[in-house]
C-alpha positions as CSV (number, residue, x, y, z in Angstrom):
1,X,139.6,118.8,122.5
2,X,138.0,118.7,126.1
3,X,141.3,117.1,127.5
4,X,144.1,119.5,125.7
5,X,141.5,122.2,127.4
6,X,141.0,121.1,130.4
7,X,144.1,119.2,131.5
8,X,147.7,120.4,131.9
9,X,150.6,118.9,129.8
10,X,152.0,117.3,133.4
11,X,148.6,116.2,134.3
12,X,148.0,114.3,130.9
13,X,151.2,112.5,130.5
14,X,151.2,111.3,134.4
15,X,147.9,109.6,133.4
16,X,148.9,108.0,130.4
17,X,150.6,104.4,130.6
18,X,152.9,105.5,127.3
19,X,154.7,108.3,129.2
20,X,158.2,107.1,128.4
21,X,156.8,106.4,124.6
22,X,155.7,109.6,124.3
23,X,159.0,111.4,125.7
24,X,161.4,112.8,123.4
25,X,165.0,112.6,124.5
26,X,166.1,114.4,122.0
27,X,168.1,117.6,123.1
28,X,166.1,119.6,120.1
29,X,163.1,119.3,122.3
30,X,163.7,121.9,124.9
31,X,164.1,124.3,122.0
32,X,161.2,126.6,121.3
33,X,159.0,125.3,118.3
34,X,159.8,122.1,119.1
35,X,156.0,121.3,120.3
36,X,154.9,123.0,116.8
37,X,157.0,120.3,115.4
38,X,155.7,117.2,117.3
39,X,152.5,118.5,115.9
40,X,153.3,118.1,112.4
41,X,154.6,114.8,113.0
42,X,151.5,114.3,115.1
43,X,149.8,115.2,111.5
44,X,152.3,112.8,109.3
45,X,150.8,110.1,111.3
46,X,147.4,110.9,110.9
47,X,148.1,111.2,107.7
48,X,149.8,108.0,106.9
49,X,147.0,106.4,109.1
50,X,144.0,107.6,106.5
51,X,146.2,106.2,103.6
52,X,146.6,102.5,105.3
53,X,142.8,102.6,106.2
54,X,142.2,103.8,102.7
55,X,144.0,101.0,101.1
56,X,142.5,98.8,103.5
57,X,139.1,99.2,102.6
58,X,139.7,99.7,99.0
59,X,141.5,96.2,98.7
60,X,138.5,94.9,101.1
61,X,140.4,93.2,103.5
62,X,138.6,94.6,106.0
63,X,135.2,93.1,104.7
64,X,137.5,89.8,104.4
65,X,137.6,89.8,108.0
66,X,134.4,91.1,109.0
67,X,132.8,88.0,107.4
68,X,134.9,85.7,109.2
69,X,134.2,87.5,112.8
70,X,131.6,84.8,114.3
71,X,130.1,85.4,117.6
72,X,132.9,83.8,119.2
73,X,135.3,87.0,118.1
74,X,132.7,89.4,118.3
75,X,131.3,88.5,121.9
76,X,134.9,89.2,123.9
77,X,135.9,91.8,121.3
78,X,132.4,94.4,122.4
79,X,133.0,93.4,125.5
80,X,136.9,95.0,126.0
81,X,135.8,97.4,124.2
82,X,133.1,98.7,126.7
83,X,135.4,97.5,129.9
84,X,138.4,99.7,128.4
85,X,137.0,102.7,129.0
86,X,135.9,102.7,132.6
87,X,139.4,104.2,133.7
88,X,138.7,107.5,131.9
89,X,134.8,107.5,133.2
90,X,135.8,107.1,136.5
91,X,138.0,110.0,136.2
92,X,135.5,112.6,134.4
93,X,133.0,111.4,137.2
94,X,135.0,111.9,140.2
95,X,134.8,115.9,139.6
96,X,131.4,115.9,140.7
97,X,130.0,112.1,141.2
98,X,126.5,113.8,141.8
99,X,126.1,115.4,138.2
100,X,127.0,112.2,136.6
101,X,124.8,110.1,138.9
102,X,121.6,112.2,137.9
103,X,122.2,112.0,134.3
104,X,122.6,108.1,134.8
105,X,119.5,108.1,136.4
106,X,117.6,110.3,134.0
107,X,118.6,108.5,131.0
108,X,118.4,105.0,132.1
109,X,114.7,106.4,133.5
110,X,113.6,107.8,130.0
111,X,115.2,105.0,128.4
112,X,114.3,101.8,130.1
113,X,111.6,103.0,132.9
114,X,109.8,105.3,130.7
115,X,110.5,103.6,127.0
116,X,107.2,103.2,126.0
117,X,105.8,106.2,127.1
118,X,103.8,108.2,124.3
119,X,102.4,111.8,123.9
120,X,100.0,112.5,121.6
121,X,101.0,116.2,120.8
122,X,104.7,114.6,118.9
123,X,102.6,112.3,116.5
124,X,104.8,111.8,113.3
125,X,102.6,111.8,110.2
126,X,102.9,109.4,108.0
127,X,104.1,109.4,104.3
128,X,100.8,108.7,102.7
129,X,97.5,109.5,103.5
130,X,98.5,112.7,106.1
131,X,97.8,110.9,109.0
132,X,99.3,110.4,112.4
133,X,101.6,107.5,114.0
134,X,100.5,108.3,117.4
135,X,102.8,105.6,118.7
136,X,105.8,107.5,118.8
137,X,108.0,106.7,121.8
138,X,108.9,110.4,122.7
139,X,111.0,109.6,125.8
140,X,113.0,106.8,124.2
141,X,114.0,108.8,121.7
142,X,115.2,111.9,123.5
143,X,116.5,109.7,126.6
144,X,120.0,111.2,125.8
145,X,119.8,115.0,124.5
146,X,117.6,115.7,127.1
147,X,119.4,114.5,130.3
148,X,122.4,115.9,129.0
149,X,120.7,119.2,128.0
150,X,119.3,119.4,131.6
151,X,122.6,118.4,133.2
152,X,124.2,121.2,131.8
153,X,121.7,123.5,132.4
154,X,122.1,122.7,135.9
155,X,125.7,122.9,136.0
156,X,125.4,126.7,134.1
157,X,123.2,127.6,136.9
158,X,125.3,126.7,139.6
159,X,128.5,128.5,138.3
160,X,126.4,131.1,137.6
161,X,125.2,131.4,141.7
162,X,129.1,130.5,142.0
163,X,128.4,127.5,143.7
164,X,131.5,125.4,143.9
165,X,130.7,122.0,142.4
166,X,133.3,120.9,140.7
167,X,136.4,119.4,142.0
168,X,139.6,119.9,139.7
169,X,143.0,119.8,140.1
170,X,144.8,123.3,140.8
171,X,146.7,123.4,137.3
172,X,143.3,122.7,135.8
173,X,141.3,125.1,137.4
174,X,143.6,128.0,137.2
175,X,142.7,128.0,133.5
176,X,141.1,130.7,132.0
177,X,138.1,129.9,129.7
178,X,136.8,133.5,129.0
179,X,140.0,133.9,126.7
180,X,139.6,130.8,124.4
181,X,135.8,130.6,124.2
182,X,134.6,134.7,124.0
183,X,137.7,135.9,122.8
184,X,138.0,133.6,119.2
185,X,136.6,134.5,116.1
186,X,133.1,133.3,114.7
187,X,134.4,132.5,111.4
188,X,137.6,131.0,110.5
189,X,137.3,128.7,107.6
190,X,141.1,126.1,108.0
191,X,143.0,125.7,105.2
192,X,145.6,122.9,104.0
193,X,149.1,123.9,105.3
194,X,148.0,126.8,107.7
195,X,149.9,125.0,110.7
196,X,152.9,123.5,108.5
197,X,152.6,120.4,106.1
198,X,152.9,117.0,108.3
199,X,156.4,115.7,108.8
200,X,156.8,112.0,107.7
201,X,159.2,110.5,110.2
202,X,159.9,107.0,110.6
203,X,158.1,107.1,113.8
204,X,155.1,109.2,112.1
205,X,154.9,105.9,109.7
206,X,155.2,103.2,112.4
207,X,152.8,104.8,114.5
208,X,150.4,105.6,111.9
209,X,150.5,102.5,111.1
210,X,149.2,101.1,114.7
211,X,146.9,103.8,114.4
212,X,145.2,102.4,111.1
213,X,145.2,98.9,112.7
214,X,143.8,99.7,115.9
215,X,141.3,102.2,114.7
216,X,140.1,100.1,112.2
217,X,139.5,96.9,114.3
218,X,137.6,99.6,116.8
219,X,135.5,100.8,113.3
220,X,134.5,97.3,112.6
221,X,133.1,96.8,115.9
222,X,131.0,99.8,116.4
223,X,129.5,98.9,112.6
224,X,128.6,95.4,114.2
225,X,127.2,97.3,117.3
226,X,125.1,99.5,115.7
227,X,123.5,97.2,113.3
228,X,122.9,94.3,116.1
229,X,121.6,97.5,118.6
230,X,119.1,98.5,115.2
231,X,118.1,94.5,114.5
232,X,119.5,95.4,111.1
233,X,120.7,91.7,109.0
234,X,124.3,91.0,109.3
235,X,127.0,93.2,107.5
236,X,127.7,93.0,104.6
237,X,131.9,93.6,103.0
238,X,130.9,96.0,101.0
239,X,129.3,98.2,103.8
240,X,132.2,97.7,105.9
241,X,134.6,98.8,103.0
242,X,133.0,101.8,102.1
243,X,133.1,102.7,105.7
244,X,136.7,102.1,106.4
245,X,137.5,104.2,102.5
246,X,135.5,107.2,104.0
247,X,137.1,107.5,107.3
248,X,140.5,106.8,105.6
249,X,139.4,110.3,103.5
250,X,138.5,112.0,106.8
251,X,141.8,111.1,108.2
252,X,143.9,112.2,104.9
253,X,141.9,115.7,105.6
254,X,142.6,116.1,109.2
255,X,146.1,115.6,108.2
256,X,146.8,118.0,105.5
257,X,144.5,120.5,108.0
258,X,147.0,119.9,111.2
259,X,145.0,118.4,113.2
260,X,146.7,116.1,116.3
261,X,143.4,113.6,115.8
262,X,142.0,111.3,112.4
263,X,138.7,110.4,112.1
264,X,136.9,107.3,113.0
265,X,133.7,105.7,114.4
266,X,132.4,106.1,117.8
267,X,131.4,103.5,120.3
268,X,129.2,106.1,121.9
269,X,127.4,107.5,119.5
270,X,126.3,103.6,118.0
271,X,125.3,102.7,122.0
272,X,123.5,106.0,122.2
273,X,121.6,104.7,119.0
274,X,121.3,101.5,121.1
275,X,119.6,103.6,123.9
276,X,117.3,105.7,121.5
277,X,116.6,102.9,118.9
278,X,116.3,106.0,116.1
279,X,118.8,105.6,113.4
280,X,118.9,107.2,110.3
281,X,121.2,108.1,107.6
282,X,119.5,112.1,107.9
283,X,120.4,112.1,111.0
284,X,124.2,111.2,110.8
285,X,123.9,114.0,107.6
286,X,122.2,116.7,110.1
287,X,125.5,115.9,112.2
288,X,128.0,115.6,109.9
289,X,126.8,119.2,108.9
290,X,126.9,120.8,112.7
291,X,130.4,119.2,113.1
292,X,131.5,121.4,109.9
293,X,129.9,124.1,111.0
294,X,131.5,123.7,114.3
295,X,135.0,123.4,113.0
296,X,134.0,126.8,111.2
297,X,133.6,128.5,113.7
298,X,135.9,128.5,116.9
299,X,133.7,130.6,118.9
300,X,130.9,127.9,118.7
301,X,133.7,125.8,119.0
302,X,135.0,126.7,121.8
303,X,131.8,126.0,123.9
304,X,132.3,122.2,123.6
305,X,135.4,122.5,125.9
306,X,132.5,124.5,128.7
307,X,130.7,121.0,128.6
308,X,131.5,119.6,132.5
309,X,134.1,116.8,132.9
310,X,131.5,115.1,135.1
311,X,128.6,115.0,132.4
312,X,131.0,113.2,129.9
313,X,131.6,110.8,132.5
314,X,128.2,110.2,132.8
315,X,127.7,109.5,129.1
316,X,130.5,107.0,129.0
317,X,129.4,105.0,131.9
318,X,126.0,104.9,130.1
319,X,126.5,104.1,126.8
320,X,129.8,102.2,126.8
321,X,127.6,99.7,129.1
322,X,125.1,99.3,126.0
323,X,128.8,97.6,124.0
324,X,129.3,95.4,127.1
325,X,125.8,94.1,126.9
326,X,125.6,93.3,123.5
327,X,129.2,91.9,123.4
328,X,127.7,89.3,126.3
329,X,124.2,88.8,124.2
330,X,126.2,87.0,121.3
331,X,127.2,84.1,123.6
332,X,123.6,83.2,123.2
333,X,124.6,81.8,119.6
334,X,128.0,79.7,120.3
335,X,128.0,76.7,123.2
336,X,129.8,78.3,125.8
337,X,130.0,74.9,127.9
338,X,132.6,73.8,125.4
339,X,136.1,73.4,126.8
340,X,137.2,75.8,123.4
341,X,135.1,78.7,123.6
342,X,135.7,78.8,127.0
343,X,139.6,78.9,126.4
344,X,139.3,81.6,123.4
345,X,137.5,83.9,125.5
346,X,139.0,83.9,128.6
347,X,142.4,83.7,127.2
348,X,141.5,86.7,124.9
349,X,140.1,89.1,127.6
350,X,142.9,88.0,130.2
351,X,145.6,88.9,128.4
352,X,143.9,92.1,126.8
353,X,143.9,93.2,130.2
354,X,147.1,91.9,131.5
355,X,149.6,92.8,128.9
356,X,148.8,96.5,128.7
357,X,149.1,96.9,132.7
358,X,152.8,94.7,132.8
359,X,153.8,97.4,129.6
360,X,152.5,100.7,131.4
361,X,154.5,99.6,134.6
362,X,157.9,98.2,133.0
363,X,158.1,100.2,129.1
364,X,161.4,99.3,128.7
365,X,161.0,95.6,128.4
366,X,160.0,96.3,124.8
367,X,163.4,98.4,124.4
368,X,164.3,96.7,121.0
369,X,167.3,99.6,120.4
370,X,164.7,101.0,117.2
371,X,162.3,103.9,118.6
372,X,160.2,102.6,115.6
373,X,159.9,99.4,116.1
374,X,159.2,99.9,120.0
375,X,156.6,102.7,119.2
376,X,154.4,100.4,116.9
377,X,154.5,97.7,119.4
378,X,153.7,99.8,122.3
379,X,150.7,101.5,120.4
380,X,149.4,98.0,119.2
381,X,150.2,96.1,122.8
382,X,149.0,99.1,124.8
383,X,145.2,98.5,123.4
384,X,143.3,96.4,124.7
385,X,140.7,96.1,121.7
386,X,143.4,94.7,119.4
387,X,144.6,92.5,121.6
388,X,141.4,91.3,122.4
389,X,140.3,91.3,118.3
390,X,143.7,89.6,117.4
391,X,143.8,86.7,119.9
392,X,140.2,85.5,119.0
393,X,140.4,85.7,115.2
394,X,143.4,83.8,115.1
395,X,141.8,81.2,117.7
396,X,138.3,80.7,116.8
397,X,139.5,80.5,112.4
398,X,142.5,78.1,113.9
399,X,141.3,76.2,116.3
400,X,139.0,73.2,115.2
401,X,135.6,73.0,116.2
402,X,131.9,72.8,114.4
403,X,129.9,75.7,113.5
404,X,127.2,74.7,115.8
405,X,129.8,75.1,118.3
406,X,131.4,77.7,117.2
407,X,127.6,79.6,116.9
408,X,127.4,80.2,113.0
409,X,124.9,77.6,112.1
410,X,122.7,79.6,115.1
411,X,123.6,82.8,113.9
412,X,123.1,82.6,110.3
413,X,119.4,80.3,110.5
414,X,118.5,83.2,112.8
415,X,119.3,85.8,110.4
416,X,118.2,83.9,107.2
417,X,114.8,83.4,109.1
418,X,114.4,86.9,109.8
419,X,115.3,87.9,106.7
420,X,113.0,85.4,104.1
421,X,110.0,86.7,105.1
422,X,111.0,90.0,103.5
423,X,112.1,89.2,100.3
424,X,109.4,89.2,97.7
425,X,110.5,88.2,94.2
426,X,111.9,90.8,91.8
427,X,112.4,93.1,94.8
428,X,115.5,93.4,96.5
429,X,116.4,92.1,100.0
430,X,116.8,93.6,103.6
431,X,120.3,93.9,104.0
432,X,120.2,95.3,100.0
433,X,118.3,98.0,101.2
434,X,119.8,98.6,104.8
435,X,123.0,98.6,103.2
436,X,122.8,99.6,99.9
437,X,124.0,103.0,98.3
438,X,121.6,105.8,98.6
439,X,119.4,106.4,95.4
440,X,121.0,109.3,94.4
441,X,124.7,108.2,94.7
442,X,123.6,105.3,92.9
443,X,122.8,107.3,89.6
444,X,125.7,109.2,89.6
445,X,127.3,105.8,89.5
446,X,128.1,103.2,86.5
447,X,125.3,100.0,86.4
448,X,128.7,98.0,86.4
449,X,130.8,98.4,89.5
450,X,133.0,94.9,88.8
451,X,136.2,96.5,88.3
452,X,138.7,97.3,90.8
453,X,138.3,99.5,93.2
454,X,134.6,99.3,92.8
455,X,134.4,95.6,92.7
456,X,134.6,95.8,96.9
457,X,132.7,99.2,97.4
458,X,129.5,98.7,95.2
459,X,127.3,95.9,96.3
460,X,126.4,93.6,93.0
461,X,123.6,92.4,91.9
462,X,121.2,90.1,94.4
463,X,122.1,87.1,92.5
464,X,125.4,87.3,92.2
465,X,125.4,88.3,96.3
466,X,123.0,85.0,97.1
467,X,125.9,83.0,95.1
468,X,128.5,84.2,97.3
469,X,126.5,83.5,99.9
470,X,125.7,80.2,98.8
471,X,129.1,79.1,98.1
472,X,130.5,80.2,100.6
473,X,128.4,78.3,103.1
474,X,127.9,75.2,101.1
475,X,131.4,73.7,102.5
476,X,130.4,74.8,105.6
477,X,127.0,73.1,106.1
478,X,128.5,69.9,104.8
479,X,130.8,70.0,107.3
480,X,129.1,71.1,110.3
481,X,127.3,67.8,111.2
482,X,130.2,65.3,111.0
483,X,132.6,66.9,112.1
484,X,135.0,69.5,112.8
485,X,136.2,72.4,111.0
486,X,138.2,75.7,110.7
487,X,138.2,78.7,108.2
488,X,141.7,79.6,107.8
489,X,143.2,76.2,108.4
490,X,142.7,73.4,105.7
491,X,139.8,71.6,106.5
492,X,140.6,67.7,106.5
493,X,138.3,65.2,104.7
494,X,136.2,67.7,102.8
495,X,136.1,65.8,100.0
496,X,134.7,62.7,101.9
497,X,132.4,65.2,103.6
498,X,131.1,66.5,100.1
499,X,130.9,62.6,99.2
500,X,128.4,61.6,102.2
501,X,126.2,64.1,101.7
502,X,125.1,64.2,98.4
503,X,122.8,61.2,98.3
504,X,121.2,63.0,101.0
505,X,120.1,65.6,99.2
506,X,119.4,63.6,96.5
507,X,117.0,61.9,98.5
508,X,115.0,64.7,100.0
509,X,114.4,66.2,96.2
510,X,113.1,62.7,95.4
């Protein structure tokens, strides 16, 4: 929204590496209407993407993969995703470097400096008894919303005094903002078909399909970011499922509605989480709600796009730092002296960042003769998160080595002992109730949810979840001693493996 605002058509494409991609040679495109009809088939493939992210979650392949993401995948994977986005924060900061410097320093000063500071007149009472939790970290908590609040208040004050402050481009600040922000409607409620039904295109499929894929690796990331931000236990399939089915919904919406944009989960918001250490499902609810709202009304709308470019900048180069750190912090569970881990990820982040720059200088090497087929593979090559997520799925699950080395046998006795101390009997565990369905879903529910789709939405019961778990890992403990070991490959001598260590076990019950 900020950049359809803010930046010319010109101005956008020069900065995008997919210019020639994105062109339409077509001689019906210098016709009038032919932008209203790029946006439909913007729509068909937004459309088409909420349907493969829907069928992805339902089937749970994404929770498949999830599981099978050790720190190995995840550690490079964060990482790209928080280095990918320093090209656009560099460029929202160099319209004023001064306004995003001070809310830098403000936030990083309420939340790291000042973390721990505590005033007494924002107690939060407890839920029994009436009293007071006088230890609430008041700073910490608002060490986002209130830089940002003050940054802008600033900003308003100094185009207010006319103050030139801001450095744009001469396209961008010949716009007029008085027409699209005071001039639109408070109430306008959108409606399914209002800007034309999408267009399904073969290149609306093929690139709603890259969109799916690439949106849907980025989803699965920022659910393992804001859970390892939180110290929550380790995700769960299900979770992930049901996350990837509900954006899937929100993107079959913004599709019917004609929107150029799906929906799906934001790096930024799970860092800021990271930053405030508050999370809540009330609070993503009290959001969800001002977003509808918002979309309800263009006038309040509209004031988004009066937000300075330099203040999102400022944002992104704090809180996309919060994924780079944590991507680095799960190195601390795999042995990165070995000779493989160090080939998985710095063959995985070198060539997430080489093959997107060779492809935005030289397009047409991917000219197979099929706009299609060259679309999905510039959309897929062109991001550096899936290249980054492909490349170390496939080598750390192909490539042999033990799960001490590969940093599960760390990672799970880490989590387990975190997690036993919390689970009396008959009451259900941590990740059961971090996880789990709300209460009141839950009644509205079946107590069965083992049929399909269900079967990979609903978590089951806790034993049949500490069987899974059981089972699953059985193989690998017997294996992780020995020798070596991979989880998509077969694993060779498991049967000897099994053999050796069962008189072992037999011998500690004795």
């Amino acid at each position: 929204m900020v950049l359809s605002s803010r930046l010319s058509l010109s101005a956008s494409m020069d900065r995008n590496g997919t210019t020639v991609a994105s062109a339409c040679p077509a001689p019906h495109c210098a016709v009038a209407g032919s932008r209203a009809a790029t946006l439909r088939e913007v729509s068909g493939a937004v459309l088409v993407s909420g349907l493969v992210q829907l069928v992805l979650g339902v089937s749970g392949v994404c929770g498949w993969a999830a599981r099978r993401c050790g720190p190995m995948v995840l550690a490079p994977s964060l990482s790209i995703i928080g280095l990918s986005a320093y090209k656009e924060a560099a460029f929202f900061c160099s319209t004023n470097w001064g306004v995003a410097l001070l809310l830098m320093f403000l936030t990083v000063t309420f939340s790291q400096h000042l973390g721990s500071c505590r005033l007494p007149f924002c107690a939060r009472p407890q839920a029994q008894g009436g009293s007071t939790d006088p230890s609430v970290p008041t700073l910490r908590t608002l060490s986002v919303l209130l830089p940002f609040a003050g940054v802008c208040i600033v900003c308003a004050i100094l185009s207010h005094l006319h103050i030139p402050w801001e450095s744009l481009d001469l396209a961008v600040s010949q716009l007029s903002w008085a027409n699209s922000t005071f001039h639109a409607p408070w109430l306008r409620i959108p409606y399914a078909g209002e800007w034309g039904w999408p267009l399904l295109t073969p290149r609306a499929l093929t690139v709603g399909i890259a969109m799916a894929i690439g949106c849907s690796m980025n989803s699965v990331g920022c659910y393992v970011l804001c859970g390892r931000l939180l110290r929550a236990p380790r995700l769960p399939p299900h979770a992930c499922n049901r996350g990837l089915c509900m954006e899937g919904l929100g993107s079959l919406l913004a599709g019917l509605l004609g929107t150029p944009g799906g929906t799906a989960a934001s790096i930024a918001n799970a860092c800021a989480i990271g930053l405030t250490q508050t999370g809540s499902r009330f609070s993503v609810q009290i959001s969800a709600l001002a977003c509808v709202v918002l979309g309800m009304s263009p006038r309040l709308a509209g004031l988004l796009t009066r937000i300075p470019l330099a203040v999102h900048g400022g944002v992104l180069c704090v809180t996309y730092a919060v994924a780079v750190g944590t991507g680095i912090s799960y190195f601390q569970y795999a042995d990165i002296d070995s000779g493989r881990n160090i080939f998985i990820v710095g063959f995985a982040m070198f060539m997430a960042l080489l093959v997107p720059r060779w492809l935005s200088t030289a397009p047409a090497h991917l000219a197979t003769g099929w706009v299609p087929l060259d679309l999905i593979f510039l959309s897929l090559l062109m991001v550096p998160v899936f290249l980054t997520g492909f490349l170390s799925f496939f080598l750390e699950n192909t490539v042999s080595g033990t799960l001490e080395e590969r940093g599960l046998l760390s990672e799970w006795a880490l989590w387990k002992a975190r997690t036993s101390d919390c689970r009396p009997h008959g009451e259900r565990g941590e990740a059961s109730q971090v996880y789990g369905l709300p209460a009141r879903l839950r009644k509205l529910l079946p107590s069965t949810c083992k049929t399909f789709p269900c079967c990979f939405l609903c978590p089951g019961s806790e034993e049949d979840e500490e069987e899974e778990e059981e089972g699953s890992r059985a193989p690998e403990q017997g294996t992780a001693a020995p020798g070596e070991a991979t989880q998509l490959l077969p694993k060779p001598g498991s049967g000897e493996l099994h053999l050796a260590r069962r008189p072992s076990e037999m011998e500690v019950s004795a």
